[in-house]
Each structure stands twice: as C-alpha cells, then as structure tokens.
Wavefront OBJ file of the C-alpha trace (Angstrom):
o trace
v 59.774 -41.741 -37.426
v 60.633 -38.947 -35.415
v 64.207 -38.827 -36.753
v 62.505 -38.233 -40.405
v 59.452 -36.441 -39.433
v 59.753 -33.235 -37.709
v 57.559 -31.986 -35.589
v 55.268 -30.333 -37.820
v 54.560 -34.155 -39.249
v 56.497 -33.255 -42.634
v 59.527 -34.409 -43.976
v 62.142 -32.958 -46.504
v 64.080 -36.122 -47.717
v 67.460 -35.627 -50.012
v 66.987 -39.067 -52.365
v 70.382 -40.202 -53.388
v 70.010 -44.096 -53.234
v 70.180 -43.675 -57.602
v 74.088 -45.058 -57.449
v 72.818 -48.491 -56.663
v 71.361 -49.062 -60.194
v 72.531 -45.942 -62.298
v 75.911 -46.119 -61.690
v 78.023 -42.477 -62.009
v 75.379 -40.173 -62.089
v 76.114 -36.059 -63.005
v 75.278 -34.034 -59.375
v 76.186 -37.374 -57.542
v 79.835 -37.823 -58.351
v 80.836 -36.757 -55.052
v 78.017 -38.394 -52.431
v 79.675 -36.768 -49.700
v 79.095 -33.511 -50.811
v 75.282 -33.837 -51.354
v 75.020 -35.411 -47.558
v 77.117 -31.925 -46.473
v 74.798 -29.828 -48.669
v 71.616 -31.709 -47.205
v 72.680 -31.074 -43.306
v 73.756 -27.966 -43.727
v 70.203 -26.557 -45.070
v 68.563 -28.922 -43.173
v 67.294 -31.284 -44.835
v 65.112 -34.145 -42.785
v 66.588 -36.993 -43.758
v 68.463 -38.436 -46.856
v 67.831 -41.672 -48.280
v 71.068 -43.718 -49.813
v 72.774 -46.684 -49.665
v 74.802 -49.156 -47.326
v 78.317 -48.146 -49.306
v 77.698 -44.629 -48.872
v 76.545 -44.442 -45.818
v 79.823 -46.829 -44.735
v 82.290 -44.066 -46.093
v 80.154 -40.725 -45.065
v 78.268 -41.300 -42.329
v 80.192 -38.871 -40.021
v 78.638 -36.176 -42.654
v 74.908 -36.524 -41.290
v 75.269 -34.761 -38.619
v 71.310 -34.873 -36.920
v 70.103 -35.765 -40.257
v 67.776 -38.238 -40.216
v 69.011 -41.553 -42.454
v 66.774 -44.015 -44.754
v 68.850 -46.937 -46.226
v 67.571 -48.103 -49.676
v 67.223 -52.300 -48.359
v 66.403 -53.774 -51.559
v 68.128 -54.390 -54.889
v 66.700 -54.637 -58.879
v 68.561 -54.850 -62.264
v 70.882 -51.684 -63.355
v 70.578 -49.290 -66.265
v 73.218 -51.752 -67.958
v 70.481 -54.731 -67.916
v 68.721 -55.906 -71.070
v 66.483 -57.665 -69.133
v 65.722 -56.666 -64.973
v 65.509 -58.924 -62.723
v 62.875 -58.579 -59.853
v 64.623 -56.906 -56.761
v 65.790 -58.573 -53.935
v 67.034 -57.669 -50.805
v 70.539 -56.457 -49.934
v 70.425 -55.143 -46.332
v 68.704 -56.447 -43.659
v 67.512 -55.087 -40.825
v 70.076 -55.366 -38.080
v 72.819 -54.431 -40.605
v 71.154 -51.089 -41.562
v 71.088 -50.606 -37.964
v 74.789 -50.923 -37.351
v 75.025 -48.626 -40.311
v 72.920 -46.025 -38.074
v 69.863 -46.168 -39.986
v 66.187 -44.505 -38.927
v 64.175 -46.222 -41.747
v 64.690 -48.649 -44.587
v 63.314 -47.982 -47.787
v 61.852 -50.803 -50.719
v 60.508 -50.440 -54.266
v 57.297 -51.740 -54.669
v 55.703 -52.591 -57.917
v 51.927 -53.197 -58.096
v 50.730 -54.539 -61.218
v 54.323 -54.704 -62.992
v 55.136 -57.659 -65.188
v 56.757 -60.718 -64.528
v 57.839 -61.514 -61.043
v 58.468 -58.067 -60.669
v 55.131 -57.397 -58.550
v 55.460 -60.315 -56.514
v 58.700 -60.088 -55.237
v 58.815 -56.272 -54.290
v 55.574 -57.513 -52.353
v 57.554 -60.336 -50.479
v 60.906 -57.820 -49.864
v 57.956 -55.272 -48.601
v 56.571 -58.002 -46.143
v 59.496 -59.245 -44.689
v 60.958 -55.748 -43.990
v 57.731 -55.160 -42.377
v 57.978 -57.994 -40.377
v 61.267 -57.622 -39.445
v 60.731 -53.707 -38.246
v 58.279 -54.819 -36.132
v 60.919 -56.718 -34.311
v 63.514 -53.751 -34.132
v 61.185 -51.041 -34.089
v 62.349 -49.726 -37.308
v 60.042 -48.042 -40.047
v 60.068 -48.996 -43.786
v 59.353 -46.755 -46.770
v 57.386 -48.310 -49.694
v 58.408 -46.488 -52.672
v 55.105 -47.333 -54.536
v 55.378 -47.592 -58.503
v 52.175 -48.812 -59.835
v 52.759 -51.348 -63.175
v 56.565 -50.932 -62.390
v 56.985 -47.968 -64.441
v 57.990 -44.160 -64.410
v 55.868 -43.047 -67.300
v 53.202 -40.663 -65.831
v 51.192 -41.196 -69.174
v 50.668 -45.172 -68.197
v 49.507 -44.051 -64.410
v 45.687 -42.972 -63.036
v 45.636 -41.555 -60.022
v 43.416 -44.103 -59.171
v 46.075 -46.559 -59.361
v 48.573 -44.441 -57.113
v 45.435 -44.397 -54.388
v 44.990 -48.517 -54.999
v 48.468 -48.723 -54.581
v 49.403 -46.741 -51.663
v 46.303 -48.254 -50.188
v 48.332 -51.796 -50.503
v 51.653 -50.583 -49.842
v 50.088 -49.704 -46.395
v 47.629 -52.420 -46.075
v 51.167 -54.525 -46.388
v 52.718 -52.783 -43.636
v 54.410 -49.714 -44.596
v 54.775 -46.954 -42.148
v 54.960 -44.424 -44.637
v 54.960 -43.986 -48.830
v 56.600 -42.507 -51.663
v 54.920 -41.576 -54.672
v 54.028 -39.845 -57.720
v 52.153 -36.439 -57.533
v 49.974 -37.187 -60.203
v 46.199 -35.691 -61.543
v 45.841 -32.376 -59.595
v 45.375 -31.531 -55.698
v 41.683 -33.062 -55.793
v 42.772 -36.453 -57.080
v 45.893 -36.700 -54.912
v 43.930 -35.966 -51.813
v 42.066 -39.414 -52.521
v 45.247 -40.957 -52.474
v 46.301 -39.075 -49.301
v 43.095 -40.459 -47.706
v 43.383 -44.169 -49.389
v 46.873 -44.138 -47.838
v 46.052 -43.866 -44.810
v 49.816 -43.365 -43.207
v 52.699 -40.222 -44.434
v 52.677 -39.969 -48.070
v 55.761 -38.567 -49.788
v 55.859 -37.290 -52.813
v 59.060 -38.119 -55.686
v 60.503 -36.122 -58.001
v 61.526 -38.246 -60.801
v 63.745 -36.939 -63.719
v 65.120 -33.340 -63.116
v 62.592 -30.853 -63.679
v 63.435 -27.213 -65.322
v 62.090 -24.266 -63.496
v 62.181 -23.820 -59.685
v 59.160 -22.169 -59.494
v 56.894 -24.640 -60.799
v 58.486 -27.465 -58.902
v 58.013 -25.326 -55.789
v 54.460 -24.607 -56.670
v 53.942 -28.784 -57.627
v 55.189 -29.020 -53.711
v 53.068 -26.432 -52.201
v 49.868 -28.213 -54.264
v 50.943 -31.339 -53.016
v 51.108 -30.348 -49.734
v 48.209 -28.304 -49.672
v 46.373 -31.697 -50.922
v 47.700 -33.854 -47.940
v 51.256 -34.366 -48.679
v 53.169 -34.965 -45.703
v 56.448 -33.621 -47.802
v 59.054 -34.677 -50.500
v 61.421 -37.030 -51.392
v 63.648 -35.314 -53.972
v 66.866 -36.300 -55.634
v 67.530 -35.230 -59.212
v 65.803 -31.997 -58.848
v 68.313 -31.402 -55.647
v 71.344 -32.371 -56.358
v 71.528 -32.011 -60.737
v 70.519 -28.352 -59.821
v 72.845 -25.973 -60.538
v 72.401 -24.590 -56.754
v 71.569 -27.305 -54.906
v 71.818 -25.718 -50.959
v 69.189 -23.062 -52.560
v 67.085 -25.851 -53.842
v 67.013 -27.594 -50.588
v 66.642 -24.382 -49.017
v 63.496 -23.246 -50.703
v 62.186 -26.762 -49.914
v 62.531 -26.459 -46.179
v 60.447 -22.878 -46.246
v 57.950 -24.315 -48.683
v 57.310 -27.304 -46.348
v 57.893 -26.239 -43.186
v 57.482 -22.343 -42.949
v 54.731 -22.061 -45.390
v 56.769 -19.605 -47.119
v 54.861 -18.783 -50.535
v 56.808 -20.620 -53.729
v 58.410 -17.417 -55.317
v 59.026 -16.043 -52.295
v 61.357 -18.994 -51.159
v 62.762 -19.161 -54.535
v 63.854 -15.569 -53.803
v 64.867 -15.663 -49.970
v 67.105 -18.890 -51.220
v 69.101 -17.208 -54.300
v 67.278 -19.756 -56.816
v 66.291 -18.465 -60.441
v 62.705 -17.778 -61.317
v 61.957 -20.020 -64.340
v 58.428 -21.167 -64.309
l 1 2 3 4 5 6 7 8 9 10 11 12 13 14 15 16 17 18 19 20 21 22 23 24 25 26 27 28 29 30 31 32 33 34 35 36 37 38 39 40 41 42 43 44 45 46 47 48 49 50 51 52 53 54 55 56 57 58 59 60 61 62 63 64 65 66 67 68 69 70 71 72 73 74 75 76 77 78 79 80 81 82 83 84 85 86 87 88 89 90 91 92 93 94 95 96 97 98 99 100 101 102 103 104 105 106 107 108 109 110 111 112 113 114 115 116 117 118 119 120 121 122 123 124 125 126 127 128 129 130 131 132 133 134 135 136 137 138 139 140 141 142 143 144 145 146 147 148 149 150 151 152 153 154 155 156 157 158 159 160 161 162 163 164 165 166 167 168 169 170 171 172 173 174 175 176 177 178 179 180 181 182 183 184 185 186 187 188 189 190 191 192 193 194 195 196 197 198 199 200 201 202 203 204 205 206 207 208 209 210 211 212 213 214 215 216 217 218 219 220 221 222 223 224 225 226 227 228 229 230 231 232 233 234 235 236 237 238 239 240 241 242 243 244 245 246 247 248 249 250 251 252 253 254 255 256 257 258 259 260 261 262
C-alpha cells in the first residue's frame, strides 16, 4: 500500500485501464506517453492493464502500479457479459504490480452482481497469500448514471466491497461533503474517488477534489479528466498540490499553467 499511498495516507492515481473495454480511446492513443506524463508530475500510482504494462513498464519509474485483474463485455457488445478474471495474482506480480484492481457491481442485473462478488473474493483471497492489495472499484446497480445512485447506496456498497475484503475503494463522489463522509466512515478502509466522463472546467473539478477530500477522501483515481485534457502534466500537477500540499483549487490551477473555467 505504501507504493500507492504516500506518506501523507493519500493517493493520486492516473486511471488508464479504459483500453481493455473501450478500445482506441482520444488522450490514450499513445499509453506510453500518459505513464511518462504521470511520473514525471508525480503521480502515485497509475492503474492499467497487463498489455500495457508488458510494453511500458520501464516508463514507471517509482510510480506506484495497479493492474486492472478482471475482464467484462466491450463498448462493441449488445449484450455484456459478467466480468471475469484475466490476471491472476502471481502473473501481475511478474508484471511488477503493487495492487490489483476489480469492478464490483452491487445490485446490477443479471449475473453481473454475483460474479464481480466472486472475482472480488478470490482476489482477496489470493492477496492474502502474496501480500498484495486489491482495489474494489465499487459501482452500485452496475451503472455510471449518477441520477440512478443515493449516496446511501455508495456507503452500503463500499461497506460490502470492504466487508468482502478490499483493502481500499474506488468510487463515485456523489451528494455533497456531508453525505460522502458517511460513506468515508461506512467504508471503513482508503476510499478513492473516480472521475468518470471528462469534466469541463479545471476549477470545479479541483474544487469537487478538495470537497472530497475535505469529507474523508483519501485521494483520486482520475483518467479521462487527465489524460483527454488538453494539458494533461498541468492537470496532474494541480492534483498533486490539491491532495498533497493543500494548495487552494485556483491557486494550483494557476501555479500549474491550467485554464480557469469553472
């Protein structure tokens, strides 16, 4: 954890494990880039998968590494399949990896819920052997629409994810700094907060971290709204003094050459 975590217990984490079900994404065309971009402002960790990690790994640097283990239907799918998993353990391992990452999907239909349960179990399980940590990127009812999401269902389901295992979560920053302190405290181990689709203005997404943050967050997990930027060493730049200096949100914005849209 301590190759994630620094020493201040928060974590800046560059998400580019999209690839595996998006295909050629704009920003990520060039994976080796982003990993250069990440070490070079410092990023914690970044979170991809077994193929990149096999052709860039020499980019990383100190960079702490989370391998996405598990894999669900692509974009190209009429109908997706519950995920299953693609790594194991001792193979992210000889990859170099500090943590493995897996979906999970309380309350989603189908198998869908079940099986990102079992992947999330046996991961567990397995860590426990190697003394490896495992992410639960937590979902509830399987979906990305905010609108279908309580944040008493992200605290009920971070409150599983861990109950199941997980050292440490990644979720939505949903319902104000009051609501996501509750799921902070339900959690009960390192919540991380996603980014989802790209978000326009750096300000406000700076401010959304500092809430978060403020409310318990014990950092981000970011992709889109890194690398889809049209600066993304700024972006990951103001990130790093938002989380870790406490540098004020338009302040950072400024020190790191980013635009002020709100």
């Amino acid at each position: 954890m301590k190759r994630i975590f620094a020493e201040d217990g928060r974590a800046l984490v560059v998400a580019m494990d999209h690839g595996l079900s998006m295909g050629h994404l704009p920003g990520l065309e060039n994976p080796e880039r982003v990993i250069r971009t990440a070490a070079s402002e410092r990023a914690d960790a970044v979170m991809t998968t077994a193929g990149v990690v096999k052709r860039h790994s020499a980019c990383l640097g100190r960079t702490g590494l989370i391998v996405r283990a598990d894999l669900g239907g692509t974009y190209l799918a009429a109908q997706p399949s519950g995920p299953g998993l693609a790594v194991s353990i001792e193979e992210a391992l000889m990859l170099g990896a500090d943590a493995l990452a897996v979906m999970l999907y309380p309350g989603a239909p189908g198998d869908l819920e079940e099986r990102s349960f079992r992947n999330l179990s046996l991961l567990v399980r397995e860590g426990m052997k190697w003394g490896v940590p495992v992410l639960a990127e937590v979902i509830p009812h399987g979906s990305f629409d905010l609108e279908r999401i309580s944040p008493g269902d992200i605290a009920s389901c971070v409150r599983m994810a861990a109950e199941a295992g997980a050292d440490f979560v990644k979720t939505f920053y949903a319902g104000g700094p009051e609501s996501f302190r509750r799921v902070v405290e339900a959690a009960g181990v390192p919540v991380l907060i996603l980014g989802g689709p790209k978000v326009s203005g750096e300000l406000g997404l700076l401010k959304m971290v500092k809430e978060a943050l403020d409310a318990g967050a014990s950092g981000v997990a970011f992709g889109r709204n890194i690398w889809q930027h049209v600066n993304p060493a700024g972006m990951v730049s103001a990130l790093r003094r938002v989380i870790h200096e406490g540098t004020p949100p338009e302040e950072a914005a400024e020190l790191s050459g980013l635009g002020c849209g709100t």
